[in-house]
C-alpha positions as CSV (number, residue, x, y, z in Angstrom):
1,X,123.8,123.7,-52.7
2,X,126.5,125.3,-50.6
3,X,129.5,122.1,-51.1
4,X,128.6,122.4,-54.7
5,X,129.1,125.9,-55.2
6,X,132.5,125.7,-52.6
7,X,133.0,122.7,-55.2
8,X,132.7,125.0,-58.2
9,X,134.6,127.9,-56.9
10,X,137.1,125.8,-55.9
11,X,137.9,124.7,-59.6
12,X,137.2,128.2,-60.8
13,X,140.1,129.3,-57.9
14,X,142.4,125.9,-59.3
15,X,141.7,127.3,-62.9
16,X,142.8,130.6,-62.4
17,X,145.9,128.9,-60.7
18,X,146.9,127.2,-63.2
19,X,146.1,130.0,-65.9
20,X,148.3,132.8,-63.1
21,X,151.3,129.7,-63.7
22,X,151.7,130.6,-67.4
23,X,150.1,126.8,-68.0
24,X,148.1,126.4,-70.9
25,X,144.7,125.4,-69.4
26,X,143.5,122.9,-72.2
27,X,146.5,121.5,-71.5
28,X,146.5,121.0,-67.8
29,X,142.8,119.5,-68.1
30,X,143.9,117.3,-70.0
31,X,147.2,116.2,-68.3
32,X,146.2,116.0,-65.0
33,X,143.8,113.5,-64.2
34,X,143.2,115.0,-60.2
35,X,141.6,118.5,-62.5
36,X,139.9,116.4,-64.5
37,X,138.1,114.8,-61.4
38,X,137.7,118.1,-60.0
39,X,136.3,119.6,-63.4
40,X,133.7,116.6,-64.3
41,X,132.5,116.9,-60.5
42,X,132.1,120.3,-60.1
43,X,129.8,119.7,-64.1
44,X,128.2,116.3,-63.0
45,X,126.8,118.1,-59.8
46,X,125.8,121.4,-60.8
47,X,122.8,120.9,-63.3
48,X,122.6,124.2,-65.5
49,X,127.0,123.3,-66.2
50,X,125.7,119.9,-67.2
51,X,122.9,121.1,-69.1
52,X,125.4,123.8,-70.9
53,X,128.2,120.6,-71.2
54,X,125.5,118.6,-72.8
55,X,124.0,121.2,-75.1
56,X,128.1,121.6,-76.4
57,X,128.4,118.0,-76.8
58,X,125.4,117.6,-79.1
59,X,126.3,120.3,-81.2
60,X,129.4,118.6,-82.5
61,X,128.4,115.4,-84.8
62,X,131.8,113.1,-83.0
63,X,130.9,114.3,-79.4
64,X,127.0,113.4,-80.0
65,X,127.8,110.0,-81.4
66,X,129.7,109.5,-78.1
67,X,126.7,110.6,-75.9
68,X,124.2,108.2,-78.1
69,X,126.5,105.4,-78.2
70,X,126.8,106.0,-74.1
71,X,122.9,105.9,-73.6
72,X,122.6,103.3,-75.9
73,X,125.1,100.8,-74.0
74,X,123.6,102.0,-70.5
75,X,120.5,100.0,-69.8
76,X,118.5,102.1,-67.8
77,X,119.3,105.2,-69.8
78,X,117.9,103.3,-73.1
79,X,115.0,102.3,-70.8
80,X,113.7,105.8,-69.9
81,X,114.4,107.2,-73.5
82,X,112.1,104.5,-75.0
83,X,109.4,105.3,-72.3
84,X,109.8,109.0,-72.9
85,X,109.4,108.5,-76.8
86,X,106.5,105.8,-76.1
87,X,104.5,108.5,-74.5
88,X,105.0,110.9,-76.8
89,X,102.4,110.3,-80.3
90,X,104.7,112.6,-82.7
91,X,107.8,110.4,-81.5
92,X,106.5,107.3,-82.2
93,X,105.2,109.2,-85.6
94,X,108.6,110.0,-86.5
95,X,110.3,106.6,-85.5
96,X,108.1,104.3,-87.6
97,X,108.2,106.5,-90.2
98,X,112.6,106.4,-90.4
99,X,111.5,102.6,-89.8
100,X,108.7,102.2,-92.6
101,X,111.9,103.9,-95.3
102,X,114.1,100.6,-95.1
103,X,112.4,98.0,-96.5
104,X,113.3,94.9,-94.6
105,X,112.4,97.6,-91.5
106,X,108.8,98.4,-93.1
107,X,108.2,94.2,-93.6
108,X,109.0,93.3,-90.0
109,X,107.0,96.3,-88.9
110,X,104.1,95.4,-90.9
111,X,104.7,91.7,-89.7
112,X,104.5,92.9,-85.4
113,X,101.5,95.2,-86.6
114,X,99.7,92.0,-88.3
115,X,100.4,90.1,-84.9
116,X,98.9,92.9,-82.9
117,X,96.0,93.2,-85.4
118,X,95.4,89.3,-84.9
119,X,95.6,89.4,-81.5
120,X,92.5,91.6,-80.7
């Protein structure tokens, strides 16, 4: 707890140089790729900045496809989202019913169900 909040002063103390030196901070993040190590860090290891970070990323529809396509092409990520919706009755409710509005979606689902069914 102590390193990460040295860790976050010290890019609160590296922002306000770099604001003091007339820089334009947007700018400077991203220009120098040593701040934006030091930036992502100090977010990646302080969890309510990554909560905030990832709360501002969903809000925008570009930055949320980035995040999905992210957990989506990480395997372990995708693994614990499916358990967390699998546990969860009104999530499965709400994912076979998107399925169930496509039609070729709503025949192979009735197809698996059939097999299930079958299989008792």
């Amino acid at each position: 707890m102590k390193f990460t909040m040295l860790r976050v002063l010290a890019v609160a103390g590296t922002t306000a140089f770099l604001a003091g030196c007339g820089g334009d901070m947007a700018r400077q993040l991203r220009d120098n790729p040593t701040l934006q190590t030091t930036v992502m860090d100090a977010i990646t290891q302080n969890a309510p900045l990554a909560e905030q970070m990832m709360g501002r990323m969903l809000t925008n529809d570009s930055t949320r496809a980035l995040v999905l396509d992210k957990v989506i092409a990480d395997g372990a990520a995708m693994q614990a989202m499916m358990g967390t919706i699998a546990r969860d009755q009104t999530m499965i409710d709400g994912v076979l019913n998107l399925a169930v509005q496509d039609t070729v979606m709503k025949s192979h689902l009735m197809g698996v169900l059939q097999g299930m069914k079958m299989m008792q």
